[in-house]
FIPAGU-380788 format. One record per atom (N, C-alpha, C): chain; x, y, z; atom name; residue in one letter. Coordinates in pm, whole numbers, plus 50000, padded with zeros to 5 digits. Layout:
N
ATOM   c       x       y       z    a   r
ATOM   A       X       Y       Z   CA   A
...
END
This chain:
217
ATOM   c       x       y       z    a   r
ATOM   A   34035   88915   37774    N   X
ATOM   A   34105   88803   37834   CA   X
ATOM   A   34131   88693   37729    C   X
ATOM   A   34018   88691   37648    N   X
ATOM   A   34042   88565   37568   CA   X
ATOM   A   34142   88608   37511    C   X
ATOM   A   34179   88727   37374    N   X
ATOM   A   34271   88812   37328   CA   X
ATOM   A   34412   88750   37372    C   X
ATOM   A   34398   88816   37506    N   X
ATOM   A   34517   88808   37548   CA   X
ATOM   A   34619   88653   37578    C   X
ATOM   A   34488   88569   37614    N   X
ATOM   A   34521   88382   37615   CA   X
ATOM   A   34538   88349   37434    C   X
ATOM   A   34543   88396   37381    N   X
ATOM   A   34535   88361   37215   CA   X
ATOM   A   34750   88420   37171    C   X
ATOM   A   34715   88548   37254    N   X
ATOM   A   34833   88613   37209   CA   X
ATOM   A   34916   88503   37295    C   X
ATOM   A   34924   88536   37445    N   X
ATOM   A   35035   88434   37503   CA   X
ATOM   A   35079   88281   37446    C   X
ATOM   A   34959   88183   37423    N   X
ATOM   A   34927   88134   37326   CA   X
ATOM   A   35057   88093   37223    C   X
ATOM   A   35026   88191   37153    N   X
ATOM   A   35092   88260   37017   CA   X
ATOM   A   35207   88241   37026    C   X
ATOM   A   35261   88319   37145    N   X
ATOM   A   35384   88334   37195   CA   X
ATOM   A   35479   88234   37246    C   X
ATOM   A   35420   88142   37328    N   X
ATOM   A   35479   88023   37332   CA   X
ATOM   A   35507   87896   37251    C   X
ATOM   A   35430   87931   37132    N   X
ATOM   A   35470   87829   37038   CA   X
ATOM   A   35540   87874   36952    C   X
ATOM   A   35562   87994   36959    N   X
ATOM   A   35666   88060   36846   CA   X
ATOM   A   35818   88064   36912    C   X
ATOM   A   35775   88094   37070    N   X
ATOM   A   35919   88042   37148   CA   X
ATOM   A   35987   87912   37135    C   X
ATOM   A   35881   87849   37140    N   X
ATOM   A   35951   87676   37088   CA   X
ATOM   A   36016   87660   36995    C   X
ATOM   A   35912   87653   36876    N   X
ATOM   A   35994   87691   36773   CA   X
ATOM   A   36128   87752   36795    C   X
ATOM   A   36159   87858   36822    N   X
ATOM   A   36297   87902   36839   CA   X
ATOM   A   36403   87866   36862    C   X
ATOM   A   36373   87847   37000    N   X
ATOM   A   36442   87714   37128   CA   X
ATOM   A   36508   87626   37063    C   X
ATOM   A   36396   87533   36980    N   X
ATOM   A   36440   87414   36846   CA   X
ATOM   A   36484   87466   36770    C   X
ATOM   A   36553   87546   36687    N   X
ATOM   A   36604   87623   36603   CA   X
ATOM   A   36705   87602   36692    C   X
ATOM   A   36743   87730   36803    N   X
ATOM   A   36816   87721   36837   CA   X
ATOM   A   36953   87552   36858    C   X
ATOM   A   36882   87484   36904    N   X
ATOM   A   36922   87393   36961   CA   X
ATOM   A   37007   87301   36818    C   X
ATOM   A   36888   87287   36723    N   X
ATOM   A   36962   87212   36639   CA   X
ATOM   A   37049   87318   36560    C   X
ATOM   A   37060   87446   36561    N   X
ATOM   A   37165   87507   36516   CA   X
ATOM   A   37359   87502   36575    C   X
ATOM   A   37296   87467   36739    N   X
ATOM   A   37408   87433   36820   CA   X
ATOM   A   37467   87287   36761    C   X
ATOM   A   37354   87214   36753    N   X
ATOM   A   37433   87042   36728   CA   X
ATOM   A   37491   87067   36571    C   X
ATOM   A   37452   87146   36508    N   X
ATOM   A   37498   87097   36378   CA   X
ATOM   A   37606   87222   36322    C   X
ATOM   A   37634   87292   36407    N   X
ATOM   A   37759   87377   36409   CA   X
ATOM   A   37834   87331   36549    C   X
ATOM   A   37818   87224   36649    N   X
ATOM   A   37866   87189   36711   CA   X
ATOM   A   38045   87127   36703    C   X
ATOM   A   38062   87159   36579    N   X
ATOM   A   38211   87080   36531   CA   X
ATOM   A   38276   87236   36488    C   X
ATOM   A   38216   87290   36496    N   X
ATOM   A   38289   87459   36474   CA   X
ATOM   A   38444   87520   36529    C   X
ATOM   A   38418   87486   36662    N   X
ATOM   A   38506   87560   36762   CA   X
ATOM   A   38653   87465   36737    C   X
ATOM   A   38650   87299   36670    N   X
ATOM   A   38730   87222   36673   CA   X
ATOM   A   38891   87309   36635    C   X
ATOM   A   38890   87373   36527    N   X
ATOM   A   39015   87446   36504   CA   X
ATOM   A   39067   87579   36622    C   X
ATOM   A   38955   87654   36683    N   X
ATOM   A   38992   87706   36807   CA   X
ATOM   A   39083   87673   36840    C   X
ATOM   A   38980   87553   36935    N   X
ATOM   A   38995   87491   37010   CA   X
ATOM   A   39236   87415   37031    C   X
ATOM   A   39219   87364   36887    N   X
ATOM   A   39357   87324   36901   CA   X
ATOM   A   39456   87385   36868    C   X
ATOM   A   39367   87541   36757    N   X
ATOM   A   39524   87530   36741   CA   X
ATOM   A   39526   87699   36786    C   X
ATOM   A   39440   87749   36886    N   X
ATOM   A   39456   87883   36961   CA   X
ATOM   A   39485   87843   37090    C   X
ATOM   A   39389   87755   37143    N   X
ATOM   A   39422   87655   37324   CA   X
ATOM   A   39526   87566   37312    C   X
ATOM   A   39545   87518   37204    N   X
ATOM   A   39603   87342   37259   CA   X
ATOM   A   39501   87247   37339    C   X
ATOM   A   39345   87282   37302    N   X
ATOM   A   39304   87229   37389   CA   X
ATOM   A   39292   87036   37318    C   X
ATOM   A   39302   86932   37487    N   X
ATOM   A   39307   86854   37381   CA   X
ATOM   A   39474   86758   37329    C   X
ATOM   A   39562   86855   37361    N   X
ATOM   A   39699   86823   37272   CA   X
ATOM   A   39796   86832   37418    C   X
ATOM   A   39884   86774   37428    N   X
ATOM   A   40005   86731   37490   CA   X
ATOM   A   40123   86788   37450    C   X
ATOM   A   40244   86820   37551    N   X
ATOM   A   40368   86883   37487   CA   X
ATOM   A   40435   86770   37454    C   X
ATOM   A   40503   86735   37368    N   X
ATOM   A   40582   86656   37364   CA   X
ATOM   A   40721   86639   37282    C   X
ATOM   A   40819   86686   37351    N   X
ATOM   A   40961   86683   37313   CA   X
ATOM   A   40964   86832   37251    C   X
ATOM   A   40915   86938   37262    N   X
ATOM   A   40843   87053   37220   CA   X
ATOM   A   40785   87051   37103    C   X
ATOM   A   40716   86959   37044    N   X
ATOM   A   40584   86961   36981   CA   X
ATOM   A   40469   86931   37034    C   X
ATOM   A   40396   87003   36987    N   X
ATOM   A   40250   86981   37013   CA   X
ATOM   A   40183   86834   36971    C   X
ATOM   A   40137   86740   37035    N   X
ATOM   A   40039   86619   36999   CA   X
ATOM   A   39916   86642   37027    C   X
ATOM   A   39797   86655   36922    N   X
ATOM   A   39695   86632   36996   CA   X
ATOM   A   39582   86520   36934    C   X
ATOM   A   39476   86509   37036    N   X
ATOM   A   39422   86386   37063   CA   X
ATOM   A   39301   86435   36956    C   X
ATOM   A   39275   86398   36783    N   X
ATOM   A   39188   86441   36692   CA   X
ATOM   A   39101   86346   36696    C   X
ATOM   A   39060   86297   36794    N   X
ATOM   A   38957   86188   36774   CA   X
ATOM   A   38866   86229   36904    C   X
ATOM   A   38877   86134   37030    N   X
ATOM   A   38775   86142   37112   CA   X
ATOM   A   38750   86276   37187    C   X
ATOM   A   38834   86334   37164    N   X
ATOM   A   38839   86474   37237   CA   X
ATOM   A   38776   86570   37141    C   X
ATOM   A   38759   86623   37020    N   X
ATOM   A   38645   86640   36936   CA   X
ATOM   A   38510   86608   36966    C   X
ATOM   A   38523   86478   36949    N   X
ATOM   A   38371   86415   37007   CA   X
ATOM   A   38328   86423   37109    C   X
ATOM   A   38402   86447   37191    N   X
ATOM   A   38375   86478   37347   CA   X
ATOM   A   38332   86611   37363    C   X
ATOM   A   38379   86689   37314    N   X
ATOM   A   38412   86855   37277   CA   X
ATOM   A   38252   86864   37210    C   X
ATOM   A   38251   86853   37105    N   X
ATOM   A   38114   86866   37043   CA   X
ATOM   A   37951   86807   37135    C   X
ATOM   A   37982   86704   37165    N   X
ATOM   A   37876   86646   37277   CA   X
ATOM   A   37818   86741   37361    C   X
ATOM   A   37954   86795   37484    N   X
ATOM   A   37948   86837   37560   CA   X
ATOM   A   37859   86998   37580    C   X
ATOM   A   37932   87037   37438    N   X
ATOM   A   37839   87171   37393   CA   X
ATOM   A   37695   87144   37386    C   X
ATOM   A   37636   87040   37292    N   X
ATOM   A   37502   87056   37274   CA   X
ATOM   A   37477   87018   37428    C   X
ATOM   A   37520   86901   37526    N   X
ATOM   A   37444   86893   37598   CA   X
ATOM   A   37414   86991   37714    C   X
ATOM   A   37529   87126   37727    N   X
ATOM   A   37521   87245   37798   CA   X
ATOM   A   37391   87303   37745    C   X
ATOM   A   37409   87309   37609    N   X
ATOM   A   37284   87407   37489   CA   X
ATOM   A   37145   87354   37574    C   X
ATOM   A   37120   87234   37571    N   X
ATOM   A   36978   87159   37575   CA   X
ATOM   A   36945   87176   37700    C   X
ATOM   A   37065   87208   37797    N   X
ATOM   A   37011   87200   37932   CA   X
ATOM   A   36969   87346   37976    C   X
ATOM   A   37047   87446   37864    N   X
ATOM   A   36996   87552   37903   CA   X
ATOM   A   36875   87664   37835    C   X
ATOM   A   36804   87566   37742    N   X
ATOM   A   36720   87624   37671   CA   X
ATOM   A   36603   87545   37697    C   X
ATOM   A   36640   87404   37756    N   X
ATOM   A   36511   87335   37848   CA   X
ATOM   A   36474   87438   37985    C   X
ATOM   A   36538   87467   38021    N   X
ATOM   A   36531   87559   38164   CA   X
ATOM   A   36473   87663   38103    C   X
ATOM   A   36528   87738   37996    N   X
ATOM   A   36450   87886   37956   CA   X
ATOM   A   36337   87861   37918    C   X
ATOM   A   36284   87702   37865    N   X
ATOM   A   36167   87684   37828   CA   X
ATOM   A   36054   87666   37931    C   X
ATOM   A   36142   87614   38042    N   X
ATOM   A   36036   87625   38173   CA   X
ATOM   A   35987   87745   38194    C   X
ATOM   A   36114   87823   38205    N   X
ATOM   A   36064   87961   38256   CA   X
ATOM   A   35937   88043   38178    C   X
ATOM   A   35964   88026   38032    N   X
ATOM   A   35910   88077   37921   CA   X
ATOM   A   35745   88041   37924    C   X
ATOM   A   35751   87937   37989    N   X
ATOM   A   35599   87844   38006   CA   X
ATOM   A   35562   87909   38143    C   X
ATOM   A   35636   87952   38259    N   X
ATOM   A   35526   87993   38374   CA   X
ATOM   A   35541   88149   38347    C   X
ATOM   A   35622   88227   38245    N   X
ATOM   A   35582   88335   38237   CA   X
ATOM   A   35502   88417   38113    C   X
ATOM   A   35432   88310   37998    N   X
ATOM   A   35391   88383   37917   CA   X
ATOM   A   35233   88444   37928    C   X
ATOM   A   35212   88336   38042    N   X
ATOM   A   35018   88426   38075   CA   X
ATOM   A   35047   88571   38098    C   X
ATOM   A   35151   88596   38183    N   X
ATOM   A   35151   88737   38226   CA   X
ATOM   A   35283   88779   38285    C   X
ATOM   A   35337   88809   38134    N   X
ATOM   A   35502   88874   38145   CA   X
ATOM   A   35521   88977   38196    C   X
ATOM   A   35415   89034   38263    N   X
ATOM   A   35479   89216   38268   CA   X
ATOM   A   35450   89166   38428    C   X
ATOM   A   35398   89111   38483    N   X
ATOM   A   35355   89043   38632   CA   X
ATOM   A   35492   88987   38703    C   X
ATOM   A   35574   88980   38566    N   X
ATOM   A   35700   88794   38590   CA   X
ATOM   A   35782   88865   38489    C   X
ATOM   A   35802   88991   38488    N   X
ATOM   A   35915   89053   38429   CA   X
ATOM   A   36062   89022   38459    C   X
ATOM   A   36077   89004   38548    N   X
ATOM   A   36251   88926   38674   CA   X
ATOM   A   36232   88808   38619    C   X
ATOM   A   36131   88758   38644    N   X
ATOM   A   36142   88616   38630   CA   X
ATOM   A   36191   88539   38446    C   X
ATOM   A   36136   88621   38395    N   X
ATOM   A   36153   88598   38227   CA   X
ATOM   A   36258   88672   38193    C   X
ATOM   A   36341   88795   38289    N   X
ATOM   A   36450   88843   38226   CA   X
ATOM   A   36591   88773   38281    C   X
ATOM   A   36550   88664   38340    N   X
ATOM   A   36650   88541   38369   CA   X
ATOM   A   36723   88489   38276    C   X
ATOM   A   36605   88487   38171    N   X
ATOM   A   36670   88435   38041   CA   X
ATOM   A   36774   88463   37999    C   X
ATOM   A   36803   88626   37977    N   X
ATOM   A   36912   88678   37940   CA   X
ATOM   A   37016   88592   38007    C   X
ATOM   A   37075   88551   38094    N   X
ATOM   A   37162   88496   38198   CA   X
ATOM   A   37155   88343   38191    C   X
ATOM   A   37051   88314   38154    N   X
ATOM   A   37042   88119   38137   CA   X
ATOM   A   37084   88130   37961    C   X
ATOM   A   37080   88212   37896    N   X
ATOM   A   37099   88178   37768   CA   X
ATOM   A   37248   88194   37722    C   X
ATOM   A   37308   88262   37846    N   X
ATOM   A   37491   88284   37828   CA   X
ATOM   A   37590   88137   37894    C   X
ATOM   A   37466   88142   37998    N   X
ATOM   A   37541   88010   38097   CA   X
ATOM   A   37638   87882   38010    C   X
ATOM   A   37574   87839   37903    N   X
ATOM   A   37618   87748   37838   CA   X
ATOM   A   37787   87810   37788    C   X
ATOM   A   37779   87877   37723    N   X
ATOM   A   37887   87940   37687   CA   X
ATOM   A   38017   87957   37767    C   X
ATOM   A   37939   88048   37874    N   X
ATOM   A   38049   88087   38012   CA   X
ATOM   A   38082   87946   38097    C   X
ATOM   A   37984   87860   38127    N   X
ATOM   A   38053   87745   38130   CA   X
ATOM   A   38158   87651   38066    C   X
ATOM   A   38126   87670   37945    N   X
ATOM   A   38230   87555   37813   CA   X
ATOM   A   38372   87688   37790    C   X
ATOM   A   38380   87749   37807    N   X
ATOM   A   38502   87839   37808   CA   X
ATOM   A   38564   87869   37978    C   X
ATOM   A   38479   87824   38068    N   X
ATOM   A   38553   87810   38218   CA   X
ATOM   A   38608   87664   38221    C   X
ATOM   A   38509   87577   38174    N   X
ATOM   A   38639   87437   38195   CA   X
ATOM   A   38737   87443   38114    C   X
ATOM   A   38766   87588   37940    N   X
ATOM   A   38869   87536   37911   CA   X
ATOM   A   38970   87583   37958    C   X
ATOM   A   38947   87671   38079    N   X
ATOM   A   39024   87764   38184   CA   X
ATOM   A   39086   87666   38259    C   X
ATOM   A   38948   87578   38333    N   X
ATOM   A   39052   87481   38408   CA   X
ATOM   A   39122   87343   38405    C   X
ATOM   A   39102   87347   38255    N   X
ATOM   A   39171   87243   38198   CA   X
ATOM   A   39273   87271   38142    C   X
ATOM   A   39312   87402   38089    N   X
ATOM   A   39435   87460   38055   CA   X
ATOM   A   39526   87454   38221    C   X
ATOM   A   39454   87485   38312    N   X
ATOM   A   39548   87529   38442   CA   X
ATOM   A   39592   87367   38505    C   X
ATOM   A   39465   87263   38483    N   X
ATOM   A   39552   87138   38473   CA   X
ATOM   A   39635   87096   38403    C   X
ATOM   A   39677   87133   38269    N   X
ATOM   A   39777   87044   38165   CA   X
ATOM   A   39921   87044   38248    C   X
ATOM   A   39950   87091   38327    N   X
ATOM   A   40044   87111   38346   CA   X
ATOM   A   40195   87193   38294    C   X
ATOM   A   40151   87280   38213    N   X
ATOM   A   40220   87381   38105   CA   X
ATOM   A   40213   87491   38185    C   X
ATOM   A   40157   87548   38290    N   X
ATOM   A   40156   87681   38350   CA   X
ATOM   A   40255   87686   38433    C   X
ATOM   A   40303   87841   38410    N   X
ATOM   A   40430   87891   38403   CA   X
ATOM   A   40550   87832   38316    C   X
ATOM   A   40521   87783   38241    N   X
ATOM   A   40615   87770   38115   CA   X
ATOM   A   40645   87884   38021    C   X
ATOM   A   40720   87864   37930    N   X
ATOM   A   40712   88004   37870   CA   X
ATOM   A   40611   88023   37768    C   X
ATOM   A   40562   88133   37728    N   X
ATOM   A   40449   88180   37700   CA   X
ATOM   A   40356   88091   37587    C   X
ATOM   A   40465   88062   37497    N   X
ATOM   A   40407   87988   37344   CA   X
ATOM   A   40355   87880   37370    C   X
ATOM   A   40386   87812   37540    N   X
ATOM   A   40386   87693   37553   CA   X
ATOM   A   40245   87678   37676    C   X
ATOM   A   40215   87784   37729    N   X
ATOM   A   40138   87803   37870   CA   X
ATOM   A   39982   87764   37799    C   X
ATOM   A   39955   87713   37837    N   X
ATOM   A   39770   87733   37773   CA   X
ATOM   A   39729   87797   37859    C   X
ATOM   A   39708   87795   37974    N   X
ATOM   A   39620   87904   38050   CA   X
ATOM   A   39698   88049   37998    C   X
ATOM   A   39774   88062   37967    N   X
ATOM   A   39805   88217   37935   CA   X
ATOM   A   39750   88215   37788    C   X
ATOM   A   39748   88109   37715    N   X
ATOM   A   39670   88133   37622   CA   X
ATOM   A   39543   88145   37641    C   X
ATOM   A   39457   88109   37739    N   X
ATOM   A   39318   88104   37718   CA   X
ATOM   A   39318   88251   37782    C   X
ATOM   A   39394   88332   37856    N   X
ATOM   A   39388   88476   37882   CA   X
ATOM   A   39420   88548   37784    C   X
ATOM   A   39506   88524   37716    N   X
ATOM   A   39487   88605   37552   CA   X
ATOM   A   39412   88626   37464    C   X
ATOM   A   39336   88457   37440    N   X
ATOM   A   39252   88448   37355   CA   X
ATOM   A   39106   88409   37387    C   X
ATOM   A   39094   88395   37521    N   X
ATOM   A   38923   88346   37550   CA   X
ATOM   A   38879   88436   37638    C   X
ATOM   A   38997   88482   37689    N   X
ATOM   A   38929   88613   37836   CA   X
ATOM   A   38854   88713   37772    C   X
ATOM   A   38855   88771   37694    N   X
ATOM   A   38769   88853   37643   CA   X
ATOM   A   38622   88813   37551    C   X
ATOM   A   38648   88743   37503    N   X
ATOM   A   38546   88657   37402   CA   X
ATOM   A   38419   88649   37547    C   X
ATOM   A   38548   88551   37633    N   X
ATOM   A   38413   88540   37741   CA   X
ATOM   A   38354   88659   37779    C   X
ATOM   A   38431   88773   37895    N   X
ATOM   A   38388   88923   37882   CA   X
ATOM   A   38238   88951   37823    C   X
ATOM   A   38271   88953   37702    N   X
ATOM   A   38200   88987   37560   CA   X
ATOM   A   38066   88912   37593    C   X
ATOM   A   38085   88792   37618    N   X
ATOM   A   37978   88742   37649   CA   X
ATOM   A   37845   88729   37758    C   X
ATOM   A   37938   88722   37884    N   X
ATOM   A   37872   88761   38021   CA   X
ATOM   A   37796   88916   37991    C   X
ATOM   A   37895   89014   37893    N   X
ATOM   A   37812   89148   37879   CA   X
ATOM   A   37665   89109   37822    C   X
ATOM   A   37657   89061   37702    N   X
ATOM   A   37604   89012   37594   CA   X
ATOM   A   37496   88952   37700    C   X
ATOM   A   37493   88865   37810    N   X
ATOM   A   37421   88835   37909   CA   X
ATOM   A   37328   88944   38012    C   X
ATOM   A   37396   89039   38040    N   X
ATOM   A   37348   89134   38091   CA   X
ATOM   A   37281   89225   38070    C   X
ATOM   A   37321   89274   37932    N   X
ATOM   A   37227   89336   37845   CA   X
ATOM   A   37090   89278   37818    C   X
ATOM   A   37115   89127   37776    N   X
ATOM   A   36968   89073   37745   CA   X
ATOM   A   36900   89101   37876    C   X
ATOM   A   36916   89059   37980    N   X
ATOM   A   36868   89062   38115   CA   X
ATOM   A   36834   89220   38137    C   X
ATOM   A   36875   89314   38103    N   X
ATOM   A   36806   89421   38127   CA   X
ATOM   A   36722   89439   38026    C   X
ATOM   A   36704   89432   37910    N   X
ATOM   A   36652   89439   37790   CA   X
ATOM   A   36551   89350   37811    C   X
ATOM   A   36483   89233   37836    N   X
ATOM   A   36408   89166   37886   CA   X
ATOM   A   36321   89243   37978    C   X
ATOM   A   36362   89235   38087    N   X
ATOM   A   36307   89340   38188   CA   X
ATOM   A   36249   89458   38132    C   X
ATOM   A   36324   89513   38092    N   X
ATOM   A   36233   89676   38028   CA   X
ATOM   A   36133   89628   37954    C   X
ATOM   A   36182   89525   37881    N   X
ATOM   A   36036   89503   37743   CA   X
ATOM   A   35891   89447   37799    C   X
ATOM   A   35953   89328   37921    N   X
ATOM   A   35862   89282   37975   CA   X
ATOM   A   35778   89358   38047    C   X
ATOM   A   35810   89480   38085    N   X
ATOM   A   35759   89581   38192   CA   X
ATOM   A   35662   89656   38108    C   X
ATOM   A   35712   89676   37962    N   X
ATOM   A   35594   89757   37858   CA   X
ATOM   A   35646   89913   37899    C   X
ATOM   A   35740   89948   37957    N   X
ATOM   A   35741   90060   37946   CA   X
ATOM   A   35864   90154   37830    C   X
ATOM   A   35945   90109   37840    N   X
ATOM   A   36021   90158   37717   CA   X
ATOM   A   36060   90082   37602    C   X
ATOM   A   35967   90030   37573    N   X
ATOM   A   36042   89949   37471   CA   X
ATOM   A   36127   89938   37293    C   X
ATOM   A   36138   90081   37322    N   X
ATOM   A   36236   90137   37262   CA   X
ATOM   A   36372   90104   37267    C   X
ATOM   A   36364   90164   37368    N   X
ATOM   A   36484   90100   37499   CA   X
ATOM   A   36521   89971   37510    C   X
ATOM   A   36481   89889   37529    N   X
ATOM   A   36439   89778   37488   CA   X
ATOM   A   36502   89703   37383    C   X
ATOM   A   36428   89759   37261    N   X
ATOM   A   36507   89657   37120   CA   X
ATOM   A   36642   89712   37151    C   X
ATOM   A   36684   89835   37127    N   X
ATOM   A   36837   89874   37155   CA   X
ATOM   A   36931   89774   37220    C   X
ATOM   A   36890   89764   37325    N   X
ATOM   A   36978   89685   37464   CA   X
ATOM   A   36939   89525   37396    C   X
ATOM   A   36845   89487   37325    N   X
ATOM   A   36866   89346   37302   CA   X
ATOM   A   36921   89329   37195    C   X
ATOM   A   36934   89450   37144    N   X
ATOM   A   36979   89433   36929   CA   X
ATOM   A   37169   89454   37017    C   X
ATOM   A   37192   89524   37061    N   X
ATOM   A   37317   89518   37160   CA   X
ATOM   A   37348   89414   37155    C   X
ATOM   A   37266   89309   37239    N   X
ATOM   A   37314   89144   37302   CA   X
ATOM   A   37332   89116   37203    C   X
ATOM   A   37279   89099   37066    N   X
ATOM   A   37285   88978   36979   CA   X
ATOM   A   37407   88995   36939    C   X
ATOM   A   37435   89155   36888    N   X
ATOM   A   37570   89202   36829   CA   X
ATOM   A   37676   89176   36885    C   X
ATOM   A   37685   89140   37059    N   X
ATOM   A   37789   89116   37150   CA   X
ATOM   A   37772   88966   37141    C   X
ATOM   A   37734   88902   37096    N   X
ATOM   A   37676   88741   37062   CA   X
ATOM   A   37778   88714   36954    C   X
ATOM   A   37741   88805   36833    N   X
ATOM   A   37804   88794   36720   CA   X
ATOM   A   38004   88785   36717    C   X
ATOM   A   37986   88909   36804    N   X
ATOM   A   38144   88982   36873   CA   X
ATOM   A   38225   88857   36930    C   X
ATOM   A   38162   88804   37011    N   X
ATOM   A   38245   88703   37057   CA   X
ATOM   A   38234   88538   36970    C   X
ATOM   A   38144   88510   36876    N   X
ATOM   A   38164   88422   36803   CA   X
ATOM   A   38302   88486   36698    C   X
ATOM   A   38276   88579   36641    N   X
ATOM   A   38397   88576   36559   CA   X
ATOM   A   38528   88647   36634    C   X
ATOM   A   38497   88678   36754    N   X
ATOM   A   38670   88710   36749   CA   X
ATOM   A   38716   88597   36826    C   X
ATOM   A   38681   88472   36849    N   X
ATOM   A   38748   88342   36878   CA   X
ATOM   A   38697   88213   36785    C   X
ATOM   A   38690   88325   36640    N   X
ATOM   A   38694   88223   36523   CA   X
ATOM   A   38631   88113   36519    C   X
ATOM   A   38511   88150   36605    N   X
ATOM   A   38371   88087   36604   CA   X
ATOM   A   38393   87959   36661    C   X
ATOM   A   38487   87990   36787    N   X
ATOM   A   38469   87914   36892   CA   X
ATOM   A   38373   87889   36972    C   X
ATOM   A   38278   88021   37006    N   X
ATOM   A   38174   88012   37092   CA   X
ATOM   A   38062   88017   36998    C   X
ATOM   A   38061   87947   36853    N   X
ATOM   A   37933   87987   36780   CA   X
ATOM   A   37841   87908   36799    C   X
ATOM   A   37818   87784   36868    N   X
ATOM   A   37709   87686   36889   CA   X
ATOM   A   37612   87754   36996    C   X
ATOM   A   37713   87752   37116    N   X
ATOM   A   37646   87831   37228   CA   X
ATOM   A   37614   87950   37176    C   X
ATOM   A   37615   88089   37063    N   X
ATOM   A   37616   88219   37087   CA   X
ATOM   A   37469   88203   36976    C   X
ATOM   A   37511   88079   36926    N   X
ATOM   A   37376   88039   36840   CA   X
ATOM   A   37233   88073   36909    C   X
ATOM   A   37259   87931   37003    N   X
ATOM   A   37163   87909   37146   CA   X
ATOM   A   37116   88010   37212    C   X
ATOM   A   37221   88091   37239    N   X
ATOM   A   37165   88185   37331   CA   X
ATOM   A   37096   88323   37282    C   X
ATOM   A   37133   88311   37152    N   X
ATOM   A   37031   88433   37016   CA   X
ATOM   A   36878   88349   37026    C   X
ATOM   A   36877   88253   36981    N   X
ATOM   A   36772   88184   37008   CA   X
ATOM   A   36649   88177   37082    C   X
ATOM   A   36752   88151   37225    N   X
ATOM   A   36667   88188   37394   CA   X
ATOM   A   36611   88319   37410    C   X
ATOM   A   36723   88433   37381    N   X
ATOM   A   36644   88559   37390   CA   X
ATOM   A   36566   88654   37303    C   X
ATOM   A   36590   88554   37178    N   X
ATOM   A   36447   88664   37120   CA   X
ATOM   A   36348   88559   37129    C   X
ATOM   A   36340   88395   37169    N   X
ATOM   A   36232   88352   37195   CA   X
ATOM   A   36155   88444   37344    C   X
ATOM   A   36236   88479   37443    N   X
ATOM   A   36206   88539   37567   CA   X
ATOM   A   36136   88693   37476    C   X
ATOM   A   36184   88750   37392    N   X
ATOM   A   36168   88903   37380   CA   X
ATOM   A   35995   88860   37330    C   X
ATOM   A   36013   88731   37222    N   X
ATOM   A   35838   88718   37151   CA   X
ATOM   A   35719   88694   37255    C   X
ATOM   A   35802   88622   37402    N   X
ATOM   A   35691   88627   37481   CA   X
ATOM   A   35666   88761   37585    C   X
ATOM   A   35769   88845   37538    N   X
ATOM   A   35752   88959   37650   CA   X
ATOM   A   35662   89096   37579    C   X
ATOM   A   35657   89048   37452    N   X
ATOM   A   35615   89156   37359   CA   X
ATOM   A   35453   89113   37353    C   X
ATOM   A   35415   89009   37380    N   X
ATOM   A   35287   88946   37362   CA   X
ATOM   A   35167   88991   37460    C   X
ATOM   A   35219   89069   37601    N   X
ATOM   A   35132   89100   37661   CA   X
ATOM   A   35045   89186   37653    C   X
ATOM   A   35057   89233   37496    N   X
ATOM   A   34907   89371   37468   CA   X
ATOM   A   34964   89528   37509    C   X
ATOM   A   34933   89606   37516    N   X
ATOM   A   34937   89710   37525   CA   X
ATOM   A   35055   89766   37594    C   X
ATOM   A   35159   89828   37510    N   X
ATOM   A   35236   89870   37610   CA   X
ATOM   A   35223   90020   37733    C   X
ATOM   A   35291   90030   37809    N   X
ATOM   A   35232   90110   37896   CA   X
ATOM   A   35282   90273   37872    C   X
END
């Protein structure tokens, strides 16, 4: 018992660590997505007289903010979780393979408002060069995809590891997530790299506390 309070222990401070990694990796690549952002979305920019105007000041800053403060809210939550499940992960296997799914949220959120902020500009059904929501279906619908997968995988991959029974199986399906992490930071030119940061972060902090429970089965 003691062993095992030493390992969990172990485990949760090495999750922290992470978490914080994570987090300040989000704020300080938080200005990343800015070229995406304007000149794949228009996000940000106005039609005007058929040029593009856009707003390079508060909408950046707004843009960057908004990311870390998605990041913090969702790696404070994985840290809760991470704290009532490291005494006994294989007990709270569901419960810790949440993570997988709280560590995408940030992401799938900040790429749904730029869904419905493209469908507000008022450019939809215009013609194509000009539509942002048809741009964010060209260029973010999949990235996201990519990501929600990248979510699911961890979430099963969690689960198995936490369970101790295949955990073979296991690294596969989470070495998967990270790579589908990776996938969608660069094919939207590291639009989603703050969040895909974060959420690498969350789940191998989740994998160090699921691996900590001693003996696999």
């Amino acid at each position: 018992m003691t062993l095992q309070r030493a390992r969990a222990g172990s485990a949760r401070r090495a999750a922290a660590r992470l978490l914080l990694v994570g987090l300040a990796a989000a704020a300080l690549t938080s200005a990343a997505p800015t070229a995406w952002l304007r000149e794949r979305l228009r996000a940000g920019c106005e039609l005007a007289g058929g040029d593009w105007r856009c707003d390079t000041g508060p909408f950046d800053v707004g843009a960057a903010i908004a990311v870390v403060v998605l990041v913090g809210i969702a790696l404070g939550w994985a840290w809760l979780v991470l704290r009532a499940t490291a005494d006994a992960p294989r007990q709270r296997a569901d419960q810790l393979a949440a993570i997988g799914v709280i560590a995408v949220l940030p992401g799938l959120a900040w790429s749904a408002w730029l869904l419905v902020d493209a469908l507000l500009s008022g450019t939809a059904g215009a013609a194509l060069e000009v539509d942002r929501a048809a741009m964010w279906v060209e260029r973010a619908m999949v990235p996201t995809l990519v990501l929600a997968g990248a979510g699911a995988l961890a979430l099963v991959g969690l689960r198995t590891r936490a369970a101790g029974s295949q955990p073979k199986v296991a690294a596969i399906q989470l070495s998967a997530s990270l790579v589908l992490l990776l996938g969608a930071s660069l094919t939207t030119l590291f639009g989603l790299l703050p969040t895909s940061l974060a959420a690498a972060a969350a789940i191998v902090a989740a994998w160090r506390v699921a691996r900590a429970q001693g003996r696999d089965r």
